[in-house]
Structure formats: C-alpha cells, structure tokens
C-alpha positions in Angstrom: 0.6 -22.9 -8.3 2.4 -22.7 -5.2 3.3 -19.6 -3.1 6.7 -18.8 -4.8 5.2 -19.2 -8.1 2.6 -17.1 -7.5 5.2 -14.7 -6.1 7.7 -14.7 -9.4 4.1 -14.0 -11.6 3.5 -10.9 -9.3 6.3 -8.7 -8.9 6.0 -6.7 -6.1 6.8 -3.1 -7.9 3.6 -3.8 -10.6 1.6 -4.9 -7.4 2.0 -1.6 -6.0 1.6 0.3 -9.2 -1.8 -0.6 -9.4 -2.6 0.9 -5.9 -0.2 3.8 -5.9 2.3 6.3 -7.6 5.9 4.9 -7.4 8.8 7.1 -6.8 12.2 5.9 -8.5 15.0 5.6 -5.7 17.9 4.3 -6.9 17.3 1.0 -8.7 14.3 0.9 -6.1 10.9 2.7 -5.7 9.2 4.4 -2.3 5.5 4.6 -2.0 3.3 6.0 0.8 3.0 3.5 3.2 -0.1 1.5 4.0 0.0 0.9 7.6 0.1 3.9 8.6 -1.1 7.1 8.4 1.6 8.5 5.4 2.2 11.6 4.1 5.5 11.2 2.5 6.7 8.4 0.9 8.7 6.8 3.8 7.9 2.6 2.2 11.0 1.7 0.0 9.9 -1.0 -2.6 13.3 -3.3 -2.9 13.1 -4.6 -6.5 15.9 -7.0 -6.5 14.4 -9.1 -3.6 11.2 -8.5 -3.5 10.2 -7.2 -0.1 9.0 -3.8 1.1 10.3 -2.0 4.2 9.1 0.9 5.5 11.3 3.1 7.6 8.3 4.7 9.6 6.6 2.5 11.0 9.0 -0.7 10.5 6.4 -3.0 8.3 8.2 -4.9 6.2 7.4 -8.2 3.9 7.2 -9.5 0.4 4.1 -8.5 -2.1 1.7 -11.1 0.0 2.0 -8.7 3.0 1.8 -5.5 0.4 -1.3 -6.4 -0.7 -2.8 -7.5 2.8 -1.7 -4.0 4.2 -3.2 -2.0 1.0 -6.4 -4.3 1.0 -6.9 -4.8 4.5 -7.7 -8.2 3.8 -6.2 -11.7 5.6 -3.0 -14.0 3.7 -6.1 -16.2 2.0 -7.8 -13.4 0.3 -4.5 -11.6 -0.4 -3.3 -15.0 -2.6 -6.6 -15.1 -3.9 -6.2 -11.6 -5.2 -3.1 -12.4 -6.7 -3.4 -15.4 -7.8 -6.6 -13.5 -9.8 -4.5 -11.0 -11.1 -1.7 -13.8 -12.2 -4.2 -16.0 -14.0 -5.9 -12.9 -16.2 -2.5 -11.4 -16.8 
C-alpha cells in the first residue's frame, strides 16, 4: 500500500474521532488542537481535502501529520499506526 492509499483508507475526520470530540462547522469539523496548549477548539478539520489547519498556532497537514501531533510519534510510526488501523478495519 502506498502513502495515498493508505491515506483514502484513513479519513482524516474518523482519525481524529478516535482521539477527540469533533465539533460540526459547516461541512467541516474543529477539534482542540494538538500542538499546542488548547482550550478551545481553534484546529478546523477540512473534510473535502483532507488536511487540518489550525488557526492558533498555524499547524497544518493531512491525517499523517494529525496523528504524529496527537501521538507524538515520528512519520514511520505514524504510517505504522495507520496502516494498523487500515488493515483491522
């Protein structure tokens, strides 16, 4: 499986579910942000492309970066994770 593929099978709004309550914005969803120290939802989750941003702190990516950021872990484990995830789906 390759890095897109792995990213179609791992949407990033059911990636962040599992770590934390969504809020519906829109046809979006914000989340307390990850990298830094949040105490209102300020990361918007942008479901049509697939990439976080948030307007705090300025991180920003696709669901790779989410999870690195909510796991504090490197690229490797992060694709490991969801590659995991992916495969006992």
């Amino acid at each position: 499986m390759n890095i897109q593929q792995l990213k179609a099978a791992n949407p990033i709004e059911t990636v962040a579910a599992r770590y934390a309550t969504l809020h519906r914005a829109g046809a979006n969803y914000k989340m307390l942000c990850p990298f830094h120290d949040d105490h209102h939802p300020s990361l918007s989750l942008h479901v049509g492309r697939q990439y976080f941003k948030c307007h705090a702190c300025g991180a920003g990516g696709d669901v790779i970066g989410l999870v690195m950021g909510l796991e504090k872990c490197s690229f490797a484990e992060a694709v490991e994770m969801l590659g995991g995830r992916e495969a006992s789906s």
